[in-house]
N, C-alpha and C positions, 0 to 999 in steps of 0.2 A: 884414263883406264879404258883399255880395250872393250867393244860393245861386245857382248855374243850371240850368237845369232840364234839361238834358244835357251831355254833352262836345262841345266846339266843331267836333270832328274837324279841325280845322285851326290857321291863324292860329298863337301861339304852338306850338302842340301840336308843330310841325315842329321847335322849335328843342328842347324835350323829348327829340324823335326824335334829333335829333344828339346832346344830351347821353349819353344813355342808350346809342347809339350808341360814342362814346368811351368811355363808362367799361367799355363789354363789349371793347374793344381791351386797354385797362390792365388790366383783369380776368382772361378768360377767356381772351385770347390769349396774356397774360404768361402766365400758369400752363401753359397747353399748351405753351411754347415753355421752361418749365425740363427737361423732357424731353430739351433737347438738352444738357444740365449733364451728361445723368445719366454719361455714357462717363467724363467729364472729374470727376468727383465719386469716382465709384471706381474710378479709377486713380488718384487724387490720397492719398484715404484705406485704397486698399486692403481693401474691403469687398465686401462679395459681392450679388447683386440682390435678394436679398429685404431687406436695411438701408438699403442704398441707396435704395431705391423708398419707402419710407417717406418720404419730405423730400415727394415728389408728392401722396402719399397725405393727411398732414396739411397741405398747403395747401388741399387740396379739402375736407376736413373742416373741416377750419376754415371755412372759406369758406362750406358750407353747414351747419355744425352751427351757428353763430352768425346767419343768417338770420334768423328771427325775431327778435332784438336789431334785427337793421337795420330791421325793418318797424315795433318799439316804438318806437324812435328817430323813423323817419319819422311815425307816428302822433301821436305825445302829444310832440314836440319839433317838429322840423322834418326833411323830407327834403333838405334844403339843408345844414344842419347834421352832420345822420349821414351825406353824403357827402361833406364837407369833411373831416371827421375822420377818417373809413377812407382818405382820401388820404394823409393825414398819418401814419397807422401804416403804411399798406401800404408808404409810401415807405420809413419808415425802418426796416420789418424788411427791405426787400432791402438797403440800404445797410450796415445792421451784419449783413448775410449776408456781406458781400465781406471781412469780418474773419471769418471762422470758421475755426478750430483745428482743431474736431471735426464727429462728423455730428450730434451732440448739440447741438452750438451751431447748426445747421441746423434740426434739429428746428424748435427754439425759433422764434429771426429768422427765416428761410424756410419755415415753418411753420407757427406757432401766429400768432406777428406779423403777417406779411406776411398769413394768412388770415382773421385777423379785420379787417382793414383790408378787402378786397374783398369780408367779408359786410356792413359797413356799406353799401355802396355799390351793391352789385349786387342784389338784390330791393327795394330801393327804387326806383331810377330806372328798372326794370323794369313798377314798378306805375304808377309816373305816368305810361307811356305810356298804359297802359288809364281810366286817370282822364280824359285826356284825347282820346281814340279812343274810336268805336261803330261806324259801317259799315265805314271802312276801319282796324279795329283787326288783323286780320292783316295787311295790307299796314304799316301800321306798323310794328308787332313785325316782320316780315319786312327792312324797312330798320335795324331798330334793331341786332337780334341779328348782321347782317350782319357789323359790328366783330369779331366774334370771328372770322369767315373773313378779311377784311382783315388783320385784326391779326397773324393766324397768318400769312400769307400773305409781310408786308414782315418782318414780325420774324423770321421764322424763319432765313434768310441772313445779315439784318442780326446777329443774336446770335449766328451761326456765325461770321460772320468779326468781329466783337465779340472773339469767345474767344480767336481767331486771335491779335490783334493787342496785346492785354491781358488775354488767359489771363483764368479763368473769372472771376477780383474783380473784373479791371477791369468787366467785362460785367456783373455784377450791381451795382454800381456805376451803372454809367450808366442800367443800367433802373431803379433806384431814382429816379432824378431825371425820371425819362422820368413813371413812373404818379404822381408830385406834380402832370399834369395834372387828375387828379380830382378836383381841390379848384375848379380851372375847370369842368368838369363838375356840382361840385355849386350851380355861381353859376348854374345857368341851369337849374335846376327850382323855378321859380315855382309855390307853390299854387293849386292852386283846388280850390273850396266847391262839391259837387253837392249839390240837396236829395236825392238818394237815399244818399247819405252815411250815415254812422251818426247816430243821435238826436244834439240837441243837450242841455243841460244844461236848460234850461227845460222842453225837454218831456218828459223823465226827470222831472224832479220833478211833472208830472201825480198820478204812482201816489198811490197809497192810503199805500204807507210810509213816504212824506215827510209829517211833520206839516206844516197849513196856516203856522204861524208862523217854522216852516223854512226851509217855500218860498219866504217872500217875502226873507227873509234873504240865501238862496239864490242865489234869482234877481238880487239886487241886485247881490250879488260876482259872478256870471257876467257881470249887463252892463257892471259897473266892468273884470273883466279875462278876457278869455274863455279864458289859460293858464289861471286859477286851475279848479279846478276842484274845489271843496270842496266834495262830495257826502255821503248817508250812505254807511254804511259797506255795507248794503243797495244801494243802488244804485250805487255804484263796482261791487260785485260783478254787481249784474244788465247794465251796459254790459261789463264785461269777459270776462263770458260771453258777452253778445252779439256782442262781437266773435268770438266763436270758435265760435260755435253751429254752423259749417259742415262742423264733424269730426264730430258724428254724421249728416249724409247719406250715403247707401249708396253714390252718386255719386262724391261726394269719397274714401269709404272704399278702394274699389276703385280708384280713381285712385293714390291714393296706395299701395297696396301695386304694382300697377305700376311703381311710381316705383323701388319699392326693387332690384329685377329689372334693370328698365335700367340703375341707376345703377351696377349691381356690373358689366354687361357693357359699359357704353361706356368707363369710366375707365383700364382698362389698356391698349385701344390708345393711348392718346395717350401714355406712359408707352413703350412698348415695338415700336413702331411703327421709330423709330429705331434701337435696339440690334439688333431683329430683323435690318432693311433690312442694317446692319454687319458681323450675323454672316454673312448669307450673300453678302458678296464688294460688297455697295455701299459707293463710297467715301461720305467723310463730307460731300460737298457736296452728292449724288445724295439720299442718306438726309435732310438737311436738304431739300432740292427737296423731296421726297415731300409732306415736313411742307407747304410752303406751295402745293401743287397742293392738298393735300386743303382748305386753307385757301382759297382763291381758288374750290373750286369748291363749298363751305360758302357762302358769299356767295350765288352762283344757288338753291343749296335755300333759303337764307332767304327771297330777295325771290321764286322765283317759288311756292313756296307758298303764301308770304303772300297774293300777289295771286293765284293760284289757287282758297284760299279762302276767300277776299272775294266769288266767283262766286257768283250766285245755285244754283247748279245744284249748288255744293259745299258752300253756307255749312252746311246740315244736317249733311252729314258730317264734320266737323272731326274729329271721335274716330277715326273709321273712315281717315281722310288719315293722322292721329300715328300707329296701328297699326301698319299698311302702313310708313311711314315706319321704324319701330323692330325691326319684323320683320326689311327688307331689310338693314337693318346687321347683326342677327343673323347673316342666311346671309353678306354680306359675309366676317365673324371666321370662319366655320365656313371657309370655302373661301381664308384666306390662308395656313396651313400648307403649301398646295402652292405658293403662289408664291414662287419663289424666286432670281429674279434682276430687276434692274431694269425692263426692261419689261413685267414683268408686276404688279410693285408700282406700276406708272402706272394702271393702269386699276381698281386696287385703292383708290385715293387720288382716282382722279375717284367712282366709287362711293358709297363710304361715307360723303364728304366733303359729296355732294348730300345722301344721307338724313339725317347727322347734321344739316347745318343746314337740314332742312324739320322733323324732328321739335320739334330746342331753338325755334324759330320758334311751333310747336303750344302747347309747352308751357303758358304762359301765355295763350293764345287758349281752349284746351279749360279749363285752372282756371277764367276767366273765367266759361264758357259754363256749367262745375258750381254754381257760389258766385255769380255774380254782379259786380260791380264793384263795388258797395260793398262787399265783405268781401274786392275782391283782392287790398289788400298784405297783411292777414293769412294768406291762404292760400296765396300764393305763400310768404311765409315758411316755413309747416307745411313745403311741396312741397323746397323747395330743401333745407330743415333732413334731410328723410329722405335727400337725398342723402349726409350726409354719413357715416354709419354702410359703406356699402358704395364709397362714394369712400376711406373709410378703408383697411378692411380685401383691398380687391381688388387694388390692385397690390403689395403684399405678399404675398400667397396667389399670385397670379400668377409673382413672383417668387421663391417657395419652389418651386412646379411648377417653373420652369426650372431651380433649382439640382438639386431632383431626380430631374429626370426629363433635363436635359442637352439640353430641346429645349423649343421654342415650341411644340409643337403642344395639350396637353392645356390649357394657359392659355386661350387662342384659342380653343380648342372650349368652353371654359367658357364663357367670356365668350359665345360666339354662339346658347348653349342658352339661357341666361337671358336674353338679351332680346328673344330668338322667346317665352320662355315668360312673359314681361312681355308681351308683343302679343297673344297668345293667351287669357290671363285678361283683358284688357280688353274684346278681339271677343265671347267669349262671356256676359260681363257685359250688353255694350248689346245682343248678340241677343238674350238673356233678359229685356231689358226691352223690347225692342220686342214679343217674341212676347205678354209681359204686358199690353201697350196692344194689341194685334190683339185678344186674347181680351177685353178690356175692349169694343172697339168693338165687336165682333161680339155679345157680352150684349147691348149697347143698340141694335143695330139688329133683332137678330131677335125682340126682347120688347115690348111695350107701355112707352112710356116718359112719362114727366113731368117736364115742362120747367121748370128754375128758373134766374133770374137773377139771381146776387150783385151784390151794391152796386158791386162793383168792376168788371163787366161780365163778367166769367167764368163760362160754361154749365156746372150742373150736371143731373144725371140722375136721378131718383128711378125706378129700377126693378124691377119685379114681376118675376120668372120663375119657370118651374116645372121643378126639378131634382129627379130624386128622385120627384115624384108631393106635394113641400111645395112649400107658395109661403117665398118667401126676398127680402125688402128688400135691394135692394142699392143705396147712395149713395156718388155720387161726390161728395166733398168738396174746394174749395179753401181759405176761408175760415169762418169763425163767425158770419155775418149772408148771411141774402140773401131776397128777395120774391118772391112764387112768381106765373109768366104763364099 
């Protein structure tokens, strides 16, 4: 198949955006919306919040600690394939959830099951939106991630009165059959081939440590079957590094501890958002409402960040939009401790529902914008996978605070410190590097400078200056070849 020399930004690419679309419904909105189990789980089993909250805890964990599995799947098999098959398991750990005895047998099927099903699926058809997006790749994502506010939005009532009508089995039941749409979902992520892609098998074998009689050998099984992929053992190693080469940027490094800050302060409102609304006096149709306001107005932060910035005037700032974005939720959690009656949990749930889905919108636009598009399903993989350590362990720890403290409030203030203090190490990361580029530019413009230009068209600088009372070479480097003007 022919390479293309960019993404089409359109044409198929929309019907991507739907798929990718749906599977963030089956995904991310099922998962938000087992939240509403949780009253009905322990009353059922007689268990206290911090046991309980675990079943939340490990669907997310799963879900992003198997991340990377879904991106190898989609990489070196098919993304068609790895999300046909996370359809297939995620369905059927909700359906043998509807048989569980214990919260042990929850663990298991609504947990470890049902979560490795929606990491086959979800950081793949994630990535093929950006495979197939460049200009308007946040307006994409922005339509895409949108499912999750959708999703939360109809499901949340819909599973309330679900429980109502056939009590919690029937309900998890029927959403088992509901997310077996994902295997339609994975029927309509079509590949495509960009030349900035990762090297092919031919031009790997170029190097030096492929013997000449190798290569021809080599190159023969590549063009007979282009699965096959019988390399040395040398070069399988140096493409598999290559795929991953993006975890030592200082960029990515800093992003990703970021990642881990947010991901410990957004997970337990979704978790506790409902039990909260219940204990202070909202009945359970109101507390379900909340759920799908916050979900319906998730939808407007996707799409109008997205197309926000896609603006020339914002496209530079994307980091600095996710901050802001992840900040505002922080103060959000800080300041829900005082709300305590219904209409004030409205304006709580239009709030943080915007910023959540402008930021998850971000998320994948700013990876992009660190790594690239050819290393994005790898890197989103890395990204989602660090979610899962603090998806794990946070609404559990949340959960013990309320057992021992008898109140919501020290959870919530966790939760809103750390992902102010996720937004904070990011802002001061990119001030640090801009101030690092100011004092770059300001060397080369107040000193004597000499002009060089790389093959690839990129200006570099050779310049003199006098610090100190020494002269001092300073070279700006992009590449290892260039011809001097």
């Amino acid at each position: 198949r022919a390479r293309r020399a960019g993404p089409p930004d359109g044409g198929w690419g929309w019907m991507i955006v739907a798929g990718c679309f749906l599977v963030t419904i089956c995904t991310r909105a099922v998962t938000r919306c087992i939240s509403i189990f949780f009253v009905e789980f322990q009353t059922y089993f007689g268990q206290d919040y911090a046991r309980t909250a675990w079943i939340h805890s490990i669907v997310d964990c799963a879900t992003m600690l198997c991340a990377p599995l879904g991106s190898l799947i989609s990489n070196h098999v098919s993304c068609q394939v790895g999300i046909m098959l996370g359809g297939l398991l995620a369905s059927s750990g909700l359906i043998l959830s509807s048989f569980a005895t214990s919260l042990e047998h929850l663990y298991l099927s609504l947990g470890v099951l049902t979560g490795l099903g929606f990491a086959l699926c979800y950081s793949p058809a994630i990535a093929m939106v950006g495979k197939y997006f460049n200009k308007r790749k946040a307006l994409a994502y922005g339509i895409a991630m949108s499912g999750s506010g959708i999703g939360t939005f109809i499901l949340a009532p819909v599973v309330q009165l679900l429980i109502e009508q056939f009590s919690w089995r029937g309900a998890l039941l029927i959403l088992g059959g509901f997310v077996l749409n994902l295997c339609v979902c994975g029927a309509l992520m079509r590949p495509i081939a960009l030349k900035e892609d990762h090297k092919t098998a031919p031009e790997f074998l170029e190097h030096d440590y492929v013997p000449e009689a190798q290569k021809r050998d080599l190159k023969r099984m590549f063009i007979c079957s282009p699965l096959i992929k019988a390399w040395s053992h040398e070069s399988l190693c140096y493409c598999s590094w290559k795929e991953y080469d993006f975890l030592l940027m200082p960029g990515f490094m800093v992003l990703a501890v970021s990642v881990l800050f947010m991901a410990y302060g957004c997970s337990p409102l979704f978790v506790y958002l409902v039990p909260y609304a219940l204990s202070v006096g909202v009945n359970h149709h109101q507390a379900a409402f909340l759920m799908s306001i916050l979900g319906v107005i998730d939808i407007i932060g996707n799409v109008t960040f997205g197309w926000l910035t896609d603006r020339r005037c914002l496209k530079k700032h994307r980091h600095f939009c996710y901050l802001f974005a992840v900040g505002m939720d922080g103060l959000c959690c800080l300041f829900l401790p005082v709300l305590q009656n219904f209409p004030l949990l409205v304006p709580f749930s239009f709030t943080f529902g915007y910023f959540d889905g402008a930021y998850v919108t971000l998320i994948p636009v700013v990876t992009a914008d660190v790594v690239g598009t050819s290393s994005l399903s790898s890197a989103l993989g890395v990204v989602y996978f660090l979610h899962a350590i603090p998806y794990l362990v946070s609404p559990p720890v949340a959960g013990w605070l309320v057992d021992t403290t008898g109140s919501y409030t020290a959870s919530f203030l966790l939760c809103g410190f750390s992902m102010i203090f996720s937004s904070t190490l990011l802002c001061f990361a990119r001030l640090a590097k801009k101030i690092k580029r100011t004092r770059l530019r300001s060397l080369t413009n107040d000193t004597g400078t000499k002009q060089h230009i790389w093959t690839n068209g990129a200006i570099a600088y050779s310049v003199t200056a006098e610090l100190d009372q020494k002269d001092v070479e300073f070279l700006a480097v992009d590449t290892n070849s260039y011809s001097n003007r």
